[in-house]
C-alpha positions as CSV (number, residue, x, y, z in Angstrom):
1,X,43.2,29.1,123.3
2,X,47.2,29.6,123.4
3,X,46.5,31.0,127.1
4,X,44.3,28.3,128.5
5,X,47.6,25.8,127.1
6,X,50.1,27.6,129.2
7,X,47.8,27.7,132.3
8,X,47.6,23.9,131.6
9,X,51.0,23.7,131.3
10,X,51.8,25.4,134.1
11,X,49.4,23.1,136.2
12,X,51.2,19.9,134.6
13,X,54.7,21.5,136.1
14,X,53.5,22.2,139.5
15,X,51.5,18.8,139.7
16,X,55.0,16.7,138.9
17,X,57.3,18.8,141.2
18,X,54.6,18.2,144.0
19,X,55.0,14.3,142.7
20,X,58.7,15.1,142.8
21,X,58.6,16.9,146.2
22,X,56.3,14.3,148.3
23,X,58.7,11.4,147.3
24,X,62.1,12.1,149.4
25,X,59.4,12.7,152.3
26,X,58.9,9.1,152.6
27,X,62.7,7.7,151.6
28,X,64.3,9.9,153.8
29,X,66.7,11.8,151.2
30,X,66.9,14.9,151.7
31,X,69.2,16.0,149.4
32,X,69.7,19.5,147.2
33,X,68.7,18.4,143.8
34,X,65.3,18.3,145.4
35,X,65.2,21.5,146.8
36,X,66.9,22.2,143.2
37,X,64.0,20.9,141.6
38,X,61.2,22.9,143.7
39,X,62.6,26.2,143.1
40,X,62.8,25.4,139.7
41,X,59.5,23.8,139.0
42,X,58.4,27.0,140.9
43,X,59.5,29.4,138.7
44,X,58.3,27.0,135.9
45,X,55.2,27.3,137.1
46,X,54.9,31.5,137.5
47,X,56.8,32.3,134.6
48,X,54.1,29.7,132.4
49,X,50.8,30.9,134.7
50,X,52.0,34.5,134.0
51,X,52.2,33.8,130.2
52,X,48.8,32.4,130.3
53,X,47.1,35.6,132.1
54,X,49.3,38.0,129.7
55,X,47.5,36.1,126.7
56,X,44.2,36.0,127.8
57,X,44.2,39.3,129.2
58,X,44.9,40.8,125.7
Protein backbone atom coordinates (compact mmCIF):
# COMPACT_ATOMS: atom_id res chain seq x y z
CA UNK A 1 0.00 0.00 0.00
CA UNK A 2 2.93 2.51 1.00
CA UNK A 3 4.39 1.72 -2.61
CA UNK A 4 1.24 2.22 -4.71
CA UNK A 5 1.25 6.02 -2.55
CA UNK A 6 4.61 6.94 -3.78
CA UNK A 7 3.94 5.77 -7.42
CA UNK A 8 0.89 8.08 -6.96
CA UNK A 9 2.87 10.54 -5.81
CA UNK A 10 5.22 10.43 -8.19
CA UNK A 11 2.43 10.69 -10.99
CA UNK A 12 0.95 13.87 -9.05
CA UNK A 13 4.68 15.54 -9.47
CA UNK A 14 5.19 14.81 -13.08
CA UNK A 15 1.45 15.68 -13.94
CA UNK A 16 1.95 19.48 -12.29
CA UNK A 17 5.49 20.03 -13.78
CA UNK A 18 3.94 19.04 -17.24
CA UNK A 19 1.11 21.74 -16.04
CA UNK A 20 4.11 23.87 -15.17
CA UNK A 21 6.08 23.20 -18.35
CA UNK A 22 3.19 23.61 -21.10
CA UNK A 23 2.33 27.10 -19.69
CA UNK A 24 5.50 29.43 -20.67
CA UNK A 25 4.83 27.63 -24.23
CA UNK A 26 1.94 29.75 -24.83
CA UNK A 27 3.11 33.22 -22.83
CA UNK A 28 6.29 33.24 -24.37
CA UNK A 29 8.61 33.25 -21.21
CA UNK A 30 11.14 31.31 -21.44
CA UNK A 31 12.92 31.90 -18.53
CA UNK A 32 15.32 29.48 -16.12
CA UNK A 33 13.16 28.97 -13.22
CA UNK A 34 11.27 26.85 -15.63
CA UNK A 35 13.83 24.82 -16.89
CA UNK A 36 14.61 24.99 -12.94
CA UNK A 37 11.43 23.50 -12.27
CA UNK A 38 11.53 20.55 -14.88
CA UNK A 39 14.80 19.21 -13.83
CA UNK A 40 13.55 19.30 -10.48
CA UNK A 41 10.06 17.92 -10.85
CA UNK A 42 12.14 15.23 -12.79
CA UNK A 43 14.08 14.05 -10.26
CA UNK A 44 10.98 14.36 -8.01
CA UNK A 45 9.49 12.10 -10.04
CA UNK A 46 12.45 9.14 -10.22
CA UNK A 47 13.59 9.44 -6.94
CA UNK A 48 9.48 8.86 -5.73
CA UNK A 49 8.76 6.12 -8.70
CA UNK A 50 11.99 4.37 -7.56
CA UNK A 51 10.74 4.42 -3.87
CA UNK A 52 7.58 2.98 -5.03
CA UNK A 53 9.27 -0.15 -7.04
CA UNK A 54 11.87 -0.65 -4.03
CA UNK A 55 8.63 -1.11 -1.73
CA UNK A 56 6.74 -3.23 -3.66
CA UNK A 57 9.40 -5.25 -4.88
CA UNK A 58 10.27 -6.32 -1.24
Amino acid sequence: MLGKFFYDLAKLVFAAMVLGGVVPLFTDSLKMEYGLLLGCGSFATTMFASIGYNIIKR
